[in-house]
C-alpha positions as MATLAB code, in Angstrom:
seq = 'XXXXXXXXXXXXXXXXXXXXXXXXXXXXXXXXXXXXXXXXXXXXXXXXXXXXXXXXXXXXXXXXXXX';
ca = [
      79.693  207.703  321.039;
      81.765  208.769  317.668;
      81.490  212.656  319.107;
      82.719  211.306  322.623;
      85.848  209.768  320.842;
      86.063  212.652  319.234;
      86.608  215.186  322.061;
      88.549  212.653  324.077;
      91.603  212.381  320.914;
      91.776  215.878  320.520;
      91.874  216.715  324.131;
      94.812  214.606  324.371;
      96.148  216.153  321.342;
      95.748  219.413  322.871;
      97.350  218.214  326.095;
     100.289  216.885  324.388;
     100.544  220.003  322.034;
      99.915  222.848  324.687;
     102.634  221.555  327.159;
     106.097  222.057  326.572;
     108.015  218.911  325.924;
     111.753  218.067  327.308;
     113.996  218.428  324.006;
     116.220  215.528  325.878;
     115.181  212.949  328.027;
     116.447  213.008  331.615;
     119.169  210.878  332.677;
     119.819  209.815  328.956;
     123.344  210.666  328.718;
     124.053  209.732  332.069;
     123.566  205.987  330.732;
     126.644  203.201  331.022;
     129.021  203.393  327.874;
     128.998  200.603  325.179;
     132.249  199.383  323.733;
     132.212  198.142  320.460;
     132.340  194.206  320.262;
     134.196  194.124  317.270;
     137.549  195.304  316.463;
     136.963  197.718  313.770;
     140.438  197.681  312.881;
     141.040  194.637  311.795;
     139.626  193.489  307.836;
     137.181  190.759  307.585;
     137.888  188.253  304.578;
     135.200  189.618  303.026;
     136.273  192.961  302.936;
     139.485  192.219  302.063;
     137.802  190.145  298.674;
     135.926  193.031  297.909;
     138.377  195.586  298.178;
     140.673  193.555  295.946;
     138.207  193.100  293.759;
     137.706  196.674  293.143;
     141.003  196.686  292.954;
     141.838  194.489  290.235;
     138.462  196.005  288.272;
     139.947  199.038  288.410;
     143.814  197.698  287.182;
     141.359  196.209  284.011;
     139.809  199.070  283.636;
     143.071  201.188  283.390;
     144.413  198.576  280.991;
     141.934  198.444  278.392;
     142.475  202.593  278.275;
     145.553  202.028  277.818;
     145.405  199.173  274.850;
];
């Protein structure tokens, strides 16, 4: 039974490794285009509060050099 198994997983293995493969899948491209559902130009709050953050780290940063 194990032996059966056996030949059955590498004949598949065979199968899948003898015959050449598509390198892209048909149609693929042709699919309908996706438009982004958010506005990636406009900030979030949260980006905003993290950017100023880094912001003012830096400033602190720079002004502890200095002093």
């Amino acid at each position: 039974m194990e032996e059966e198994s056996k030949k059955k997983i590498r004949s598949t293995l065979d199968d899948l490794i003898g015959h050449d493969l598509p390198d892209e899948v048909p149609g693929l491209s042709d699919g309908p285009k996706l438009t982004p559902v958010k506005d990636l130009s406009k900030e979030t709050n949260s980006q905003a509060l993290v950017r100023a953050k880094t912001k003012a780290k830096g400033v602190m940063n720079n002004l502890l050099k200095f002093y």
